[in-house]
SEBA-875535 format. One line per field, with one value per residue (C-alpha): residue number from 1; residue in one letter; x, y, z. Coordinates in Angstrom, 2 decimals. Layout:
BEGIN
num [NUM|...]
residu [A|...]
east [X|...]
north [Y|...]
up [Z|...]
END
This chain:
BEGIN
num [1|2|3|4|5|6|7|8|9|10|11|12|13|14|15|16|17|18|19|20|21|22|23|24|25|26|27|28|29|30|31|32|33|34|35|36|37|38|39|40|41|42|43|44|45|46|47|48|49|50|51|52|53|54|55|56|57|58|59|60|61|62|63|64|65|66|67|68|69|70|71|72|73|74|75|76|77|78|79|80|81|82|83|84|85|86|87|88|89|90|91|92|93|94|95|96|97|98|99|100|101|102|103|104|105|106|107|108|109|110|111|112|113|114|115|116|117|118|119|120|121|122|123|124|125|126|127|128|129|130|131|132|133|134|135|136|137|138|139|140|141|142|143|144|145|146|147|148|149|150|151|152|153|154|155|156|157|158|159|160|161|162|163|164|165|166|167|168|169|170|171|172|173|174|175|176|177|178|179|180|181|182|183|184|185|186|187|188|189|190|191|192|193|194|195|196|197|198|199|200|201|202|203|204|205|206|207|208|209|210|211|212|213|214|215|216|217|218|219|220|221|222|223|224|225|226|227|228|229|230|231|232|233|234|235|236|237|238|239|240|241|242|243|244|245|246]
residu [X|X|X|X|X|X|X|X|X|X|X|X|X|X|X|X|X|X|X|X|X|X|X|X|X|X|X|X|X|X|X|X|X|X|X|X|X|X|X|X|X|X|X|X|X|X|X|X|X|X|X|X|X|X|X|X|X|X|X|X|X|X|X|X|X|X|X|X|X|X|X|X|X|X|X|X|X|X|X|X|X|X|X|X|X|X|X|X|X|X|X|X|X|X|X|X|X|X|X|X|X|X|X|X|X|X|X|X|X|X|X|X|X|X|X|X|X|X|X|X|X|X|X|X|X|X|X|X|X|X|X|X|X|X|X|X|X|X|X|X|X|X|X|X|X|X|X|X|X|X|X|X|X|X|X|X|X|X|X|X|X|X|X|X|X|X|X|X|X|X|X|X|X|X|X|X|X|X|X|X|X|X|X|X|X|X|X|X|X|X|X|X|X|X|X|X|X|X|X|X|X|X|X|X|X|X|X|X|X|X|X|X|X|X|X|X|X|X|X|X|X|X|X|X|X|X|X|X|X|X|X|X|X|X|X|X|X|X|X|X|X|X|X|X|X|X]
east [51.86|54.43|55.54|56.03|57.55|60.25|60.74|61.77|63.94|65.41|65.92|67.38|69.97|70.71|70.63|73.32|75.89|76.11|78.42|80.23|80.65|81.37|84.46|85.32|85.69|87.30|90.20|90.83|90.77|93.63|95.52|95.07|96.33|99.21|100.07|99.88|102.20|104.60|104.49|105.10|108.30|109.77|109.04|110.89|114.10|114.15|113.81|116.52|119.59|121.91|124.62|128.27|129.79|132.50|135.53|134.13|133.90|137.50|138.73|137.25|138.76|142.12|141.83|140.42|143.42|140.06|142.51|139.80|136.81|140.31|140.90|136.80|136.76|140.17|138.65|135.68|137.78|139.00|141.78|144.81|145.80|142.61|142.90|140.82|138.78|142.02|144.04|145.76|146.71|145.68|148.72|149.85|146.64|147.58|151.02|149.80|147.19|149.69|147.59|150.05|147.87|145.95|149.57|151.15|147.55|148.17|152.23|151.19|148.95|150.87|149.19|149.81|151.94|154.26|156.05|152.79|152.47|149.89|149.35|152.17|154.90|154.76|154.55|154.26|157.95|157.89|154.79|156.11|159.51|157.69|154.92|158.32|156.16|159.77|157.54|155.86|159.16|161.55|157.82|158.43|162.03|161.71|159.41|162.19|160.62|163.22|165.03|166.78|163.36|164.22|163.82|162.32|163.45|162.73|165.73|164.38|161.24|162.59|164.95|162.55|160.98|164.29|163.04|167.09|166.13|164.38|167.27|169.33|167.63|167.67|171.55|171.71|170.24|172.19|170.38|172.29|173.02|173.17|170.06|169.26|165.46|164.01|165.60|168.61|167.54|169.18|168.41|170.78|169.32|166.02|167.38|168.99|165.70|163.61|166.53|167.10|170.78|170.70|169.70|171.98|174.60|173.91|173.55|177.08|178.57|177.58|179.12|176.72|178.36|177.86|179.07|176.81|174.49|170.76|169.73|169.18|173.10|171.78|173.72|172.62|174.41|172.00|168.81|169.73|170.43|167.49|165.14|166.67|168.12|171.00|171.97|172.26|174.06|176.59|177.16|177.79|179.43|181.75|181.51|182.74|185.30|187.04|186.81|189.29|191.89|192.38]
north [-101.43|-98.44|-98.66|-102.24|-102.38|-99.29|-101.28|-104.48|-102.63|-100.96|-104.09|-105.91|-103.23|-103.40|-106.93|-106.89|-103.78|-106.00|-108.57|-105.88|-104.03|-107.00|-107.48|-104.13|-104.89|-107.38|-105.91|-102.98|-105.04|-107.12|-104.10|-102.56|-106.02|-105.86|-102.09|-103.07|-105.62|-103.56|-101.13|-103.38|-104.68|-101.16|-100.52|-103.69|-102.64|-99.35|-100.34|-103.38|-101.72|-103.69|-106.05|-105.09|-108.04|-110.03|-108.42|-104.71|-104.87|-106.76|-104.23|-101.25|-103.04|-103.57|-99.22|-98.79|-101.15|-103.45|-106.16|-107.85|-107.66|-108.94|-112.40|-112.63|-112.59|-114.67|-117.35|-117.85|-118.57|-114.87|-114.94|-112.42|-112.32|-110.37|-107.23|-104.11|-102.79|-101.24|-104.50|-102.94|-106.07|-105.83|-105.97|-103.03|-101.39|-102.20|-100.39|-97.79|-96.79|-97.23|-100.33|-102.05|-104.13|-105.82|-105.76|-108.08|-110.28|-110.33|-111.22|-113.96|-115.40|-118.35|-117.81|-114.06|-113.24|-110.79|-110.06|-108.79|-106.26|-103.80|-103.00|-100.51|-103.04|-102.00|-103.84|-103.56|-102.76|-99.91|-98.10|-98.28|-97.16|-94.06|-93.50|-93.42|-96.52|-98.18|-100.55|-102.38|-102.35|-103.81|-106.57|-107.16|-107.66|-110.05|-112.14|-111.66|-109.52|-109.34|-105.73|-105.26|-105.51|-105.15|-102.14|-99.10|-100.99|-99.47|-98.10|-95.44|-94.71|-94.00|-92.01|-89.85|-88.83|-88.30|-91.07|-91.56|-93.92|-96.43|-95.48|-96.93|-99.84|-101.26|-100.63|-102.52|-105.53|-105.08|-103.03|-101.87|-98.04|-98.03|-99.98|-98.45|-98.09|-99.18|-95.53|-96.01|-93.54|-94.19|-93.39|-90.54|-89.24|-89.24|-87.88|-85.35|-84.76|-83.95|-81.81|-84.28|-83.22|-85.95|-88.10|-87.70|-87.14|-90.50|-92.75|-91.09|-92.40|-95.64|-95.76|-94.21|-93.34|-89.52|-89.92|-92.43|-91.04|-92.25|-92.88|-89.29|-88.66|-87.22|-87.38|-86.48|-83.36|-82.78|-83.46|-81.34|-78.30|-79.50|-79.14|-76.07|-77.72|-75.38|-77.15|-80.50|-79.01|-77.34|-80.41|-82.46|-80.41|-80.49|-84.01|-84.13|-81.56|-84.04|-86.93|-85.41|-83.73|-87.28]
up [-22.89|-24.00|-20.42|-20.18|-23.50|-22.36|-19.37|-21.16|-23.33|-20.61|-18.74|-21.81|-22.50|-19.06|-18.61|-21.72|-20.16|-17.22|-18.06|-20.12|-16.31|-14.87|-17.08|-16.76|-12.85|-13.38|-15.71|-13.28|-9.85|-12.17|-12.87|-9.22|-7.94|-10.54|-9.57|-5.82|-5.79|-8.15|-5.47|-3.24|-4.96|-5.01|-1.60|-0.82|-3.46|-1.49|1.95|1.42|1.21|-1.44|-0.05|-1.02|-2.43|-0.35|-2.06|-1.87|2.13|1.62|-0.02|2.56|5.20|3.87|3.20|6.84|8.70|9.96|10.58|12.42|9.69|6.96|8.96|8.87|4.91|5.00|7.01|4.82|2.13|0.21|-1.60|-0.09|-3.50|-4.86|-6.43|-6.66|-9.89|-10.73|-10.89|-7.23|-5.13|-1.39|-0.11|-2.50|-1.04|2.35|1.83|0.26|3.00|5.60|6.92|8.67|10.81|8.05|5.84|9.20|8.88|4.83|5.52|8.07|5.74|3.62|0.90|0.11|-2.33|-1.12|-4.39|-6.08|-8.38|-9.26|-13.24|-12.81|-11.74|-8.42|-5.06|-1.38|-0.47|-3.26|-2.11|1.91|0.89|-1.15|1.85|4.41|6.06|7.60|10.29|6.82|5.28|7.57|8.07|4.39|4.67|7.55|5.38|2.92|0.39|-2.45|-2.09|-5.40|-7.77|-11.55|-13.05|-10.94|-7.49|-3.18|-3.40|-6.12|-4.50|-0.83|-2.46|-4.20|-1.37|0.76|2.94|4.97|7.74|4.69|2.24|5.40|5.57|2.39|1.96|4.97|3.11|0.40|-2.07|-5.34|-4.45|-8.03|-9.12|-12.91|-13.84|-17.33|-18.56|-16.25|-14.04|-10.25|-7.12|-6.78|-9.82|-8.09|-4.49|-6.73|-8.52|-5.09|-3.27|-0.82|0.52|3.10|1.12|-1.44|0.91|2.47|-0.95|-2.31|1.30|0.82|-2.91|-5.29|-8.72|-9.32|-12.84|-14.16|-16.90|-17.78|-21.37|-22.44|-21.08|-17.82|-14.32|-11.08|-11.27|-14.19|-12.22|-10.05|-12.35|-14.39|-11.24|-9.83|-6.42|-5.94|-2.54|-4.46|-7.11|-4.80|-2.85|-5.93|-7.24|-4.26|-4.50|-8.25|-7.83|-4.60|-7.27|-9.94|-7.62|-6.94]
END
């Protein structure tokens, strides 16, 4: 009877773990399936390597001259006009990275803006007369990019860099050889500024003002001395000198 008796017992406390177990199964083949297919999802985030968005690959290929993979985004509808997360215009980009085959595809497109300007104020035809790129520049001026820009204008920024056969170029077009920036600052004052002799040589031929001061009461002669360019300074110097023995 004690036998039979322990074995009832046994087989009732049994009999009530089970569905207890059985739940228990239950709740951790849930949370293996759960785990599994979380797994599964990061497997598939890591494998899949994340699309760049239409602009970014834009963007890269305006950097990289990929005229062709350009006219692919163009055709499907991008905007030429788009900028970069810096507010930098593609066609600023273009001149800027010496791309000159995507700049031609962004010039031949009608709806490109060619006057654009990054946050800075500045636009194609200034960054390729700084970068010395004359092939954009004279593709810009045949599309009739405006040469004498307000304020800090081409002229300025090939002079800067002593860039001649751009400097040439624009005066040819008519640029002011004068042009004044925001501070009055011209682009003799800026050849002056770099020790460009040719440069300077070849703005004061084509009628730059040697006496005209900027808003602090500076002249190129100034810039000069300022920056320590002793050739500059001798030459306008010369320059000056030839101007009041007339």
């Amino acid at each position: 009877m004690t036998n039979y008796s322990n074995s009832t017992v046994a087989f009732q406390e049994t009999s009530a773990v089970q569905p207890a177990l059985s739940s228990a199964r239950r709740s951790v083949s849930r949370f293996a399936l759960a785990a599994t297919l979380a797994c599964a999802a990061l497997t598939s985030l890591v494998a899949s390597p994340v699309q760049a968005a239409p602009i970014d690959s834009l963007i890269k290929s305006v950097k990289f001259d990929d005229v062709d993979g350009v006219n692919k985004l163009l055709a499907k509808g991008m905007d030429p006009n788009s900028v970069d997360n810096q507010g930098i215009p593609l066609l600023v980009i273009a001149a800027r990275e010496k791309s000159d085959k995507v700049g031609a595809a962004l010039l031949a497109n009608p709806k490109t803006n060619i006057e654009i300007e990054d946050k800075a104020g500045e636009n194609a035809m200034m960054m390729a007369a700084l970068n010395g790129d004359l092939d954009f520049v004279n593709q810009l001026i045949a599309k009739d990019a405006e040469v004498n820009k307000k304020g800090w204008a081409p002229l300025h920024y090939a002079a800067a860099n002593g860039h001649d056969d751009i400097v040439k170029v624009l005066l040819d077009h008519s640029a002011y050889v004068d042009a004044g920036s925001p501070n009055g600052t011209t682009p003799l004052m800026m050849a002056a500024r770099g020790g460009h002799v040719s440069t300077v040589k070849l703005l004061l031929d084509n009628g730059a003002d040697l006496t005209v001061k900027n808003q602090i009461g500076l002249t190129a002669l100034d810039f000069a001395k300022t920056y320590k360019e002793p050739d500059v300074v001798e030459g306008l110097t010369a320059r000056l000198q030839q101007m009041q023995q007339k």
